[in-house]
SEVEX-562567 format. One record per residue: residue number from 0; residue in three letters; chain; x, y, z negated of N, C-alpha, C in turn. Coordinates in steps of 0.1 Angstrom, whole numbers, padded with zeros to 4 digits, m for minus. Example, Ala and Ser with C-alpha at 12.3 -4.5 7.8 and 13.67 -1.06 7.14 Angstrom:
(pt 0,'ALA','A',(0132,m0057,m0078),(0123,m0045,m0078),(0132,m0033,m0078))
(pt 1,'SER','A',(0128,m0022,m0071),(0137,m0011,m0071),(0129,0000,m0079))
This chain:
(pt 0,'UNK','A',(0008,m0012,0000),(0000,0000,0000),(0009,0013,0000))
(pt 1,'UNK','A',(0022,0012,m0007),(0027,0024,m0008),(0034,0026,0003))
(pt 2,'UNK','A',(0037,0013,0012),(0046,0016,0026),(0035,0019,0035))
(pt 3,'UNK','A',(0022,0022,0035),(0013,0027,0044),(0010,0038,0039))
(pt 4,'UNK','A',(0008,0047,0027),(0009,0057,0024),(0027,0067,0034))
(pt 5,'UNK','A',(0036,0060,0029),(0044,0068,0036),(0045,0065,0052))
(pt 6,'UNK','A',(0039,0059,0061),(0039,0057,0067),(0033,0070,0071))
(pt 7,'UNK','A',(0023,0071,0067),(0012,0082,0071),(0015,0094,0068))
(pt 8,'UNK','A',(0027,0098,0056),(0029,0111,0054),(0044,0113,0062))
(pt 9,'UNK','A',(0048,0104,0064),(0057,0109,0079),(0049,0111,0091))
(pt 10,'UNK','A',(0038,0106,0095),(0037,0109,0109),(0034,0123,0109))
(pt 11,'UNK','A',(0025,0127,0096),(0016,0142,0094),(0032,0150,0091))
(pt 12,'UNK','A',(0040,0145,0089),(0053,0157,0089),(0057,0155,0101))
(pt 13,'UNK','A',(0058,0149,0109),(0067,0151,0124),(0054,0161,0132))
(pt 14,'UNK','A',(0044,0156,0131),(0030,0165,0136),(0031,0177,0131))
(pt 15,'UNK','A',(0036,0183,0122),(0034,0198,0118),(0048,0204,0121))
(pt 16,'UNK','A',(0062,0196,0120),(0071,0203,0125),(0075,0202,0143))
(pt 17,'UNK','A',(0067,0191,0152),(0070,0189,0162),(0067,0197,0169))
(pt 18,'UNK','A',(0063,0207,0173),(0066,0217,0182),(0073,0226,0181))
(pt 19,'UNK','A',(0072,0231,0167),(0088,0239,0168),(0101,0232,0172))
(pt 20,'UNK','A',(0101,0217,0167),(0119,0214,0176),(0117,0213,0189))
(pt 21,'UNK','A',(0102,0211,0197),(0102,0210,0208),(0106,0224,0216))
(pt 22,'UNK','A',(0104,0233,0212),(0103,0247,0217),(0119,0252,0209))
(pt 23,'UNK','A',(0128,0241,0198),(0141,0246,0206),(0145,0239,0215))
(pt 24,'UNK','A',(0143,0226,0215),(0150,0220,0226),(0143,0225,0241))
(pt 25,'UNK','A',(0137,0231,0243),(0135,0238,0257),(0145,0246,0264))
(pt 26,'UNK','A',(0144,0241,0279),(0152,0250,0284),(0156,0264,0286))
(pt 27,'UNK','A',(0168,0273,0278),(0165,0286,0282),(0163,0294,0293))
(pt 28,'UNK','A',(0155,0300,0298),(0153,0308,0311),(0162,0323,0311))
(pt 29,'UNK','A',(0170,0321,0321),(0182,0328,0324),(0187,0322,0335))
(pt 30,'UNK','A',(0193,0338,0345),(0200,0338,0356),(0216,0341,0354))
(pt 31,'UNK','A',(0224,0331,0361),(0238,0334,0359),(0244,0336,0373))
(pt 32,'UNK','A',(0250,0346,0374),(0258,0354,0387),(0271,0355,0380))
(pt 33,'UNK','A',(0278,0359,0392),(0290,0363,0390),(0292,0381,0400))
(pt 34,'UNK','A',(0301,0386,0394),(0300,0400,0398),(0320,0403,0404))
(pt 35,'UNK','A',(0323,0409,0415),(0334,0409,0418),(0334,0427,0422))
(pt 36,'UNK','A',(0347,0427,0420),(0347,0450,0421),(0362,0445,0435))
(pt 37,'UNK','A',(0364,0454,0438),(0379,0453,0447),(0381,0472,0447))
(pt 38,'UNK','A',(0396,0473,0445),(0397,0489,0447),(0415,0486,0456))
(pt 39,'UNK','A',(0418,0495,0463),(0431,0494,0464),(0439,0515,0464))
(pt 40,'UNK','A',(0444,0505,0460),(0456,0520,0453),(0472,0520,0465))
(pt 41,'UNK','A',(0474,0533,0460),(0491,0535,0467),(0501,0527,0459))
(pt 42,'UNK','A',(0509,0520,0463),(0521,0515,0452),(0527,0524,0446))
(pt 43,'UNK','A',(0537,0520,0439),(0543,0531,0428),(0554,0529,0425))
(pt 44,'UNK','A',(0558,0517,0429),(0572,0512,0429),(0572,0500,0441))
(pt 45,'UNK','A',(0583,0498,0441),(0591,0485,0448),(0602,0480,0439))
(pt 46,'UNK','A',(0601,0466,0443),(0608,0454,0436),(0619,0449,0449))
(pt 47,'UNK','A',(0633,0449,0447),(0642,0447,0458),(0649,0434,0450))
(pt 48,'UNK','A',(0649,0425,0458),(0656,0409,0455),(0673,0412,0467))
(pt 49,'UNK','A',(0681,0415,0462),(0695,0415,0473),(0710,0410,0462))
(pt 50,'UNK','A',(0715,0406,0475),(0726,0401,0469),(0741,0396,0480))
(pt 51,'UNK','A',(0756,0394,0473),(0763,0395,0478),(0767,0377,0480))
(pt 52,'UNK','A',(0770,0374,0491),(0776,0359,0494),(0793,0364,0502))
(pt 53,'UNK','A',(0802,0352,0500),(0808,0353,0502),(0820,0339,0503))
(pt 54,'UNK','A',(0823,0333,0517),(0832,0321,0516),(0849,0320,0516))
(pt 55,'UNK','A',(0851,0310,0508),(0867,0314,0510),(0869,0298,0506))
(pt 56,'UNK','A',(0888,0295,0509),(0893,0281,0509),(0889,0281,0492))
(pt 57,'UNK','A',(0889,0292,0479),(0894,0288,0468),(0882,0293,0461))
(pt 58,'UNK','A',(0875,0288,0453),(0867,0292,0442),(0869,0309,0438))
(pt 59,'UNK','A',(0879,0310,0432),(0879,0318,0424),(0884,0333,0433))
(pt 60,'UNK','A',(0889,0331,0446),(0888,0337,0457),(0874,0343,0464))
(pt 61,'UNK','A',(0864,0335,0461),(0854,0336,0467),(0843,0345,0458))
(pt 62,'UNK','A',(0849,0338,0446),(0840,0352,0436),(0849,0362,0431))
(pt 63,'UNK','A',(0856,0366,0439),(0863,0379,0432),(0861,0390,0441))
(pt 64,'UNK','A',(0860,0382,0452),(0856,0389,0466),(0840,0395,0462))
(pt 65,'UNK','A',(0832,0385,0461),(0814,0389,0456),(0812,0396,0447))
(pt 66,'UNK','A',(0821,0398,0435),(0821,0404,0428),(0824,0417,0426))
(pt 67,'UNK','A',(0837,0420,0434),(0843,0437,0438),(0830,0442,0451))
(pt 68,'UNK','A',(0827,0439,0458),(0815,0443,0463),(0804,0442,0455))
(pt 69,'UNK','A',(0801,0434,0444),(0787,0435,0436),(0793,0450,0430))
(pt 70,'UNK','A',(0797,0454,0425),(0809,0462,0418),(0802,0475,0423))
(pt 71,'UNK','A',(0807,0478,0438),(0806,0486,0448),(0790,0490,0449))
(pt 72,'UNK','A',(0782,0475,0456),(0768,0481,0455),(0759,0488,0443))
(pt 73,'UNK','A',(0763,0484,0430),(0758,0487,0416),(0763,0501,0416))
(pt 74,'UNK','A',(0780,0504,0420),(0782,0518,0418),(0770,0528,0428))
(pt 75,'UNK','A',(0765,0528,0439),(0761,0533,0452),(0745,0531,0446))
(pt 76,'UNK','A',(0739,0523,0438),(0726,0524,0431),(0726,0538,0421))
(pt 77,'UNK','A',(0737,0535,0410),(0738,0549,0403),(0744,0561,0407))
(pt 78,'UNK','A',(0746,0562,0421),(0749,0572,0422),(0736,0580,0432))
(pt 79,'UNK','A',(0726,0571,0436),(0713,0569,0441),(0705,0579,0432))
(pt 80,'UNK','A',(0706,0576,0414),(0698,0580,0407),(0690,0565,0402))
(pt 81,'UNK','A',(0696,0557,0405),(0689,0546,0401),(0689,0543,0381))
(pt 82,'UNK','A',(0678,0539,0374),(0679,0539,0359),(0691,0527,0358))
(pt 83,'UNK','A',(0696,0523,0345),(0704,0507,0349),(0695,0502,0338))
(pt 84,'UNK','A',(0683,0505,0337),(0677,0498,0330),(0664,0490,0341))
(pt 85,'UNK','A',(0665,0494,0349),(0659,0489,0367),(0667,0480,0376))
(pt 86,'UNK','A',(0676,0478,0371),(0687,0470,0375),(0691,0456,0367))
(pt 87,'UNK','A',(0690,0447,0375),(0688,0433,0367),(0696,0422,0373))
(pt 88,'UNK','A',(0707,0414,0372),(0710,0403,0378),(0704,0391,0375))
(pt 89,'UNK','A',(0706,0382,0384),(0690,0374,0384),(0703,0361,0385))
(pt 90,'UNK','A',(0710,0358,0394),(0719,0348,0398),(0732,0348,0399))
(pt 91,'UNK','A',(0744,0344,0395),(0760,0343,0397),(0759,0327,0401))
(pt 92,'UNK','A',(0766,0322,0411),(0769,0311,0411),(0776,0311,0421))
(pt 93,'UNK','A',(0786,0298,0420),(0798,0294,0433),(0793,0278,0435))
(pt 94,'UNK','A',(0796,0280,0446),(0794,0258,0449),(0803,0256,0457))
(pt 95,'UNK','A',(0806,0241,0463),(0813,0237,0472),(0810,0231,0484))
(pt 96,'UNK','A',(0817,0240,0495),(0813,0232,0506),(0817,0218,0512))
(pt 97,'UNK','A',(0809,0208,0514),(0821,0197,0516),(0817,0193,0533))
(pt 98,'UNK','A',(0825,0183,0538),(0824,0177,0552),(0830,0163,0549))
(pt 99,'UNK','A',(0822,0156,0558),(0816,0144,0559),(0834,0140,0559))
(pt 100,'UNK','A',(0840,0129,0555),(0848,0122,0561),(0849,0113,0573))
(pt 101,'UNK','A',(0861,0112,0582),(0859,0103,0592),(0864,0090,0590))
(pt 102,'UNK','A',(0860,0085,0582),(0867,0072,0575),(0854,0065,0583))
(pt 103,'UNK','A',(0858,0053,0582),(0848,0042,0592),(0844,0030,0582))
(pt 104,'UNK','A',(0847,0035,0565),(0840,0023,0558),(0831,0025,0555))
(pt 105,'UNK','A',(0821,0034,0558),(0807,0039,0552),(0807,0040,0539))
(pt 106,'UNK','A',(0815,0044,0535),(0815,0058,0519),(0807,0063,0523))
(pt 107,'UNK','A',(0804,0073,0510),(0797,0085,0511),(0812,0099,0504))
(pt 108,'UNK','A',(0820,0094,0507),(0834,0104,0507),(0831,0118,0516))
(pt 109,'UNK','A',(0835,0126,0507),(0831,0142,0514),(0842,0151,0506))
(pt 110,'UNK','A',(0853,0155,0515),(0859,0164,0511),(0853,0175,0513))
(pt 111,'UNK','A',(0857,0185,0502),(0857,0203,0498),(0861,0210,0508))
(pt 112,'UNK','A',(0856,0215,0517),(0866,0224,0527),(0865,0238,0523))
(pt 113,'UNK','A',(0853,0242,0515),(0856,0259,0510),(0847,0258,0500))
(pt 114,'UNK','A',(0848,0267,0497),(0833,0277,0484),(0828,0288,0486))
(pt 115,'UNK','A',(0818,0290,0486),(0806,0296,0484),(0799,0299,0471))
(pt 116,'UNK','A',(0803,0320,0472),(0802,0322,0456),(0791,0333,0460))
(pt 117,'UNK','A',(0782,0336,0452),(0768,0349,0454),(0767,0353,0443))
(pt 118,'UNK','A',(0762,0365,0440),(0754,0374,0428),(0745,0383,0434))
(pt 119,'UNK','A',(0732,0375,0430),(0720,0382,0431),(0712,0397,0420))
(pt 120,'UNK','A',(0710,0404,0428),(0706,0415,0422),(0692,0422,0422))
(pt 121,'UNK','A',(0681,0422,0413),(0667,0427,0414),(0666,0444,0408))
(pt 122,'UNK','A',(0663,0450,0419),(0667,0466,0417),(0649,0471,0417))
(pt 123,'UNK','A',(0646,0482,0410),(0631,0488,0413),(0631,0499,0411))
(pt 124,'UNK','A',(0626,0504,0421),(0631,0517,0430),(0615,0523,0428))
(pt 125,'UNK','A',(0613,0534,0418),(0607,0539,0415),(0600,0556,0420))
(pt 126,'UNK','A',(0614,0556,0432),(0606,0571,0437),(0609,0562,0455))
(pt 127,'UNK','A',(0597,0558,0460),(0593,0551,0476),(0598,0559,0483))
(pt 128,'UNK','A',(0602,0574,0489),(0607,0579,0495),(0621,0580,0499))
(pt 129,'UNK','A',(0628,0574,0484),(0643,0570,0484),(0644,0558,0493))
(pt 130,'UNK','A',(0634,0548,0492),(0640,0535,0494),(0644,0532,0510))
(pt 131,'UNK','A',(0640,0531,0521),(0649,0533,0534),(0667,0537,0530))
(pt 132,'UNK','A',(0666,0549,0524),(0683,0554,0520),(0688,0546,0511))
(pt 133,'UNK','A',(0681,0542,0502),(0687,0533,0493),(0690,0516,0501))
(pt 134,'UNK','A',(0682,0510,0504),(0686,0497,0517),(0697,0497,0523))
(pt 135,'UNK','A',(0699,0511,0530),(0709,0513,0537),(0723,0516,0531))
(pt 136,'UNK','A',(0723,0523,0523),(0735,0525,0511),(0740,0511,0505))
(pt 137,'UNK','A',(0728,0502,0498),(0734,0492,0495),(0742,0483,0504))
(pt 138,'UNK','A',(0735,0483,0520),(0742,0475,0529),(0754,0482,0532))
(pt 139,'UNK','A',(0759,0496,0532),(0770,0497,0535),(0783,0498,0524))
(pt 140,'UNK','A',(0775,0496,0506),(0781,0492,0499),(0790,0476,0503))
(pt 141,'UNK','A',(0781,0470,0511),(0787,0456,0508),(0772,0443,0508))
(pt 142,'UNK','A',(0760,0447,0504),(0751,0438,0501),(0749,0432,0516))
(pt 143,'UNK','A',(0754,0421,0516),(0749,0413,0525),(0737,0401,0529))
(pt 144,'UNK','A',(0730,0400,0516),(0721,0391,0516),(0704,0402,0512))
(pt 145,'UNK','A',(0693,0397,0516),(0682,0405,0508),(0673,0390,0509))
(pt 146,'UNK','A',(0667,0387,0496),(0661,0378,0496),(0642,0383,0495))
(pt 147,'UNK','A',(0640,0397,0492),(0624,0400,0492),(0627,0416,0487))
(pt 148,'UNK','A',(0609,0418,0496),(0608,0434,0489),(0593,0431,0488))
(pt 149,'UNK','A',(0589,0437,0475),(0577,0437,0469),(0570,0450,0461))
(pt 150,'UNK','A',(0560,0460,0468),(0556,0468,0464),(0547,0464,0456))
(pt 151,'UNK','A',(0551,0472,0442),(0538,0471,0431),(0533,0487,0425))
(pt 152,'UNK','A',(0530,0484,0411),(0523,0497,0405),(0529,0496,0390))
(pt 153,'UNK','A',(0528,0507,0387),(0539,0507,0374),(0529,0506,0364))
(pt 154,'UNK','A',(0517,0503,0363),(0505,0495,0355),(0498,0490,0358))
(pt 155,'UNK','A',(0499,0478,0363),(0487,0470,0370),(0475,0468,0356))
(pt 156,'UNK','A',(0474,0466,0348),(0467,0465,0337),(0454,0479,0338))
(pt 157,'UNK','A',(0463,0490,0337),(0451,0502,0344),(0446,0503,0356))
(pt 158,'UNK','A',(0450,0495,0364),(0440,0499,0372),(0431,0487,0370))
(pt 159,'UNK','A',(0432,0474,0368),(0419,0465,0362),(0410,0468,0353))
(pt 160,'UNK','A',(0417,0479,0345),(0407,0486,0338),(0400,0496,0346))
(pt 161,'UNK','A',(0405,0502,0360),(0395,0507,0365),(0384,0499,0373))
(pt 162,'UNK','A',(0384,0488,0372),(0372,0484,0383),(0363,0469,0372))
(pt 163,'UNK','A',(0373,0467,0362),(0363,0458,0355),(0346,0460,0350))
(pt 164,'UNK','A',(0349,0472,0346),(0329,0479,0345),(0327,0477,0360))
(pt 165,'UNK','A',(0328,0477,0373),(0325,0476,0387),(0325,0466,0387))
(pt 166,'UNK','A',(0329,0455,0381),(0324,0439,0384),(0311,0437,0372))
(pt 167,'UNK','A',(0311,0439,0368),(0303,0442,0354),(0286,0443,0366))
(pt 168,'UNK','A',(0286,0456,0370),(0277,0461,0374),(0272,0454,0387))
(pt 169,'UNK','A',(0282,0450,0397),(0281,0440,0404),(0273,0427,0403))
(pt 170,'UNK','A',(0276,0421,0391),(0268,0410,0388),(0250,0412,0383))
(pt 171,'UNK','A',(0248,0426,0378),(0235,0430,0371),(0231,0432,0383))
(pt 172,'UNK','A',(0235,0439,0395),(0231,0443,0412),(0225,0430,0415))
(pt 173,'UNK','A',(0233,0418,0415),(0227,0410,0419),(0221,0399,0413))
(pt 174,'UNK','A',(0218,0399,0396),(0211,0397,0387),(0199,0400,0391))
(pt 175,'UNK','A',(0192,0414,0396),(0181,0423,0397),(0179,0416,0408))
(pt 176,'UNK','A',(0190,0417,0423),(0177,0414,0437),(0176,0396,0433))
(pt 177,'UNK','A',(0180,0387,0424),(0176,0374,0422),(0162,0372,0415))
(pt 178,'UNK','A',(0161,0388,0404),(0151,0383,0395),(0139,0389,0407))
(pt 179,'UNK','A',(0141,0398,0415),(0127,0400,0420),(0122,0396,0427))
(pt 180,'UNK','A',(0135,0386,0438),(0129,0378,0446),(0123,0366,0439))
(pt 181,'UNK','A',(0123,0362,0429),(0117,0352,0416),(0101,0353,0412))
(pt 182,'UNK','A',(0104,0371,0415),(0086,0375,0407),(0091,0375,0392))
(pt 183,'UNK','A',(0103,0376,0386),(0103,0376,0373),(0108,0388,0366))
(pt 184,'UNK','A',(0114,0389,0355),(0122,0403,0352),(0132,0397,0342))
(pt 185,'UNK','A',(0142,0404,0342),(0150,0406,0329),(0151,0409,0320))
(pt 186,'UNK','A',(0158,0399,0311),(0159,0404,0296),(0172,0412,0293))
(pt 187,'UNK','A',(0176,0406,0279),(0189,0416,0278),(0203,0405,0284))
(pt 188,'UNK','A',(0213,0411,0282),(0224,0400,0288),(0230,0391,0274))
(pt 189,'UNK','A',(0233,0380,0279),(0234,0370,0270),(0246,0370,0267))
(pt 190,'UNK','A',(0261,0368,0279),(0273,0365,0278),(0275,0376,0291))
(pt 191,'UNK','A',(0289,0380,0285),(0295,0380,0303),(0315,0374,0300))
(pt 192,'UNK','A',(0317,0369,0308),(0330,0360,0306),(0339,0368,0320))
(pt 193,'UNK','A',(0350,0375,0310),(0363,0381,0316),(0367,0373,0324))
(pt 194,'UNK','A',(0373,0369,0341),(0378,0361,0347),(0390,0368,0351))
(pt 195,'UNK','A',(0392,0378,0346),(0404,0385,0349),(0405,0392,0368))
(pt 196,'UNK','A',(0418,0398,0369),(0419,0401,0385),(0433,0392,0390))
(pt 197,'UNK','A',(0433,0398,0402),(0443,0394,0407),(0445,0405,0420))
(pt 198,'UNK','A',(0460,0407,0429),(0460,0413,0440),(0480,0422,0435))
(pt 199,'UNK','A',(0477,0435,0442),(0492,0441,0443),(0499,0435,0454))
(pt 200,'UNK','A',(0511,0434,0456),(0519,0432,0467),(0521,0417,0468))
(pt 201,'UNK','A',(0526,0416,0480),(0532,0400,0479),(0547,0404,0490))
(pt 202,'UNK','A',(0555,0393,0487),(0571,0390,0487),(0569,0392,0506))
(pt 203,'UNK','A',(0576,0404,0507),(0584,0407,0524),(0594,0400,0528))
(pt 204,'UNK','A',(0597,0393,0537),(0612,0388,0542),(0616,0398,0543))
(pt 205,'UNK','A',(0636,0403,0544),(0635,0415,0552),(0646,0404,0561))
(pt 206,'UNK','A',(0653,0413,0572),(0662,0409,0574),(0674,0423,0577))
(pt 207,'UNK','A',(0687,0413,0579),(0695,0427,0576),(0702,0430,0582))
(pt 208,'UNK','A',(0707,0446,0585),(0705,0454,0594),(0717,0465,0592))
(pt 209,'UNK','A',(0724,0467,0600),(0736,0479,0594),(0733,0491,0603))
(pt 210,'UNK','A',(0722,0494,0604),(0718,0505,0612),(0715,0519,0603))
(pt 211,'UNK','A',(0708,0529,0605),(0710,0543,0603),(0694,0537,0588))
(pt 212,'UNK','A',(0692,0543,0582),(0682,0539,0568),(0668,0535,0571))
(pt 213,'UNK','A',(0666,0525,0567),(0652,0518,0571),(0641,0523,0571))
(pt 214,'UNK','A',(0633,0520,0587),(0620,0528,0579),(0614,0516,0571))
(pt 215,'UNK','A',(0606,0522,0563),(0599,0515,0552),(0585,0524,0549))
(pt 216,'UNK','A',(0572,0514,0554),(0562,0519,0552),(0553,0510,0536))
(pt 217,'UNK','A',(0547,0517,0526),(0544,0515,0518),(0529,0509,0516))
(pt 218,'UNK','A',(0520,0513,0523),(0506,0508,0527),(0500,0511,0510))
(pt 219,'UNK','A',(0494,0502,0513),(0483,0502,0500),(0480,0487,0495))
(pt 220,'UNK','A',(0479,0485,0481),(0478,0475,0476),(0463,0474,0472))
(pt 221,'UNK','A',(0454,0463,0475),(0445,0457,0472),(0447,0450,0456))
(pt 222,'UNK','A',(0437,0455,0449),(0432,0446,0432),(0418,0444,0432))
(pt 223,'UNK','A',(0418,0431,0431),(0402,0426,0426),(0401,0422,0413))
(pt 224,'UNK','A',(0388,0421,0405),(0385,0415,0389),(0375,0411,0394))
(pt 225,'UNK','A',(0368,0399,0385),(0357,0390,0389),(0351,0389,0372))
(pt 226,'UNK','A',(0342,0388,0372),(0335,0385,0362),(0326,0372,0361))
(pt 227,'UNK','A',(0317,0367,0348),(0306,0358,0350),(0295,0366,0341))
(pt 228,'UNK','A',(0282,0369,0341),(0275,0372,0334),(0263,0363,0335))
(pt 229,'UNK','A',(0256,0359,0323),(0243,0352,0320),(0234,0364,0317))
(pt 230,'UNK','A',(0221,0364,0320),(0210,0371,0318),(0199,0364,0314))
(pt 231,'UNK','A',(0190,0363,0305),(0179,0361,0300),(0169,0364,0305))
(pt 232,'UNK','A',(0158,0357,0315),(0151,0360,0318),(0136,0364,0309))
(pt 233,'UNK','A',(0129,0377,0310),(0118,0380,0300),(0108,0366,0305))
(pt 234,'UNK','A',(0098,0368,0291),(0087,0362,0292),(0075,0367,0297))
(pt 235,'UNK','A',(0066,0367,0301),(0054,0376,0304),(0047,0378,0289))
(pt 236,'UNK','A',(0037,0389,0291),(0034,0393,0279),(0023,0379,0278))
(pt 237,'UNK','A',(0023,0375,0262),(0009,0367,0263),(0017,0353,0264))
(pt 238,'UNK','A',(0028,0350,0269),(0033,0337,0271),(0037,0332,0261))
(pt 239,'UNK','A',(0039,0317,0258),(0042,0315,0243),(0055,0305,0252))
């Protein structure tokens, strides 16, 4: 008798609380978009990857030579105006060249016939009008290698803060023409999730050139930010 008594006073509790768990477990009504901004700006700087190579019978011949020209081009930077705090070595290294032997036992024997010594140098050239004279200067310093040139902005961080409210607004633009092709309306915004940007310059071959100072055109750099935002769709009045 008493396990049919509680029988009965569980079912009358799942009956008085069962629509409320039903009505959380329902699905929420909400549109999710994504919102994208693009702005592009002048550069502000340039990023210069160059450096000196140099072969010889003897190791230490080879870098003494790349080095009195590294020497040379670093002096012809500061006397440019260049900061040396813009000035960065990136690589030193010497290796050995070898050639095959003509031995006919199928070794893998390879004598040394020279070395090959380089120091790489990353310069950022902060006033763009310099840079053509400055290319040219370092090649007649001695720089015989350029491995990239890359125009950027001396705060990419601010300008994503210029266009992130623009992706912002982007996604509520098209939040709005979703909810009215729907027949529905919007509530307030639920989430919106930072996806960050991306854009600025990307890496130039150059090649090199002992001619009168480079022209060098600077263009304009392209930044995008992307966003996600969720929206809540309203209920009609009267709806439960």
């Amino acid at each position: 008798m008493k396990s049919n008594r509680f029988l009965v006073s569980a079912l009358m509790f799942a009956l008085s609380v069962g629509p409320g768990w039903a009505a959380d477990l329902s699905p929420q009504r909400q549109i999710a978009v994504t919102g994208e901004a693009h702005i592009q700006v002048a550069p502000s700087l340039a990023l210069i990857s160059l450096g000196v190579t140099d072969e010889a019978d003897q190791a230490v011949d080879a870098m003494r030579t790349v080095s009195k020209s590294m020497v040379a081009v670093i002096d012809r930077l500061h006397q440019a105006g260049l900061d040396p705090d813009d000035m960065q070595t990136q690589q030193i290294s010497v290796s050995p060249n070898r050639r095959q032997s003509g031995s006919l036992s199928g070794s893998d024997d390879r004598n040394i016939t020279s070395f090959t010594a380089s120091n790489s140098l990353e310069i950022r050239v902060r006033d763009l009008d310099q840079l053509g004279d400055i290319l040219d200067q370092v090649l007649q310093a001695g720089a015989n290698e350029f491995r990239g040139l890359i125009f950027g902005v001396a705060d990419p961080a601010a300008v994503q803060d210029q266009i992130r409210g623009s992706a912002v607004r982007d996604a509520i633009r098209k939040a709005e023409q979703l909810a009215a092709a729907a027949g529905v309306s919007l509530g307030p915004v639920m989430s919106i999730t930072d996806h960050g940007g991306g854009g600025g310059g990307r890496p130039m071959a150059m090649e090199m050139t002992r001619s009168v100072a480079m022209p060098v055109e600077a263009g304009q750099l392209r930044f995008s930010h992307n966003v996600s935002v969720v929206i809540a769709i309203s209920s009609p009045e009267g709806a439960e």
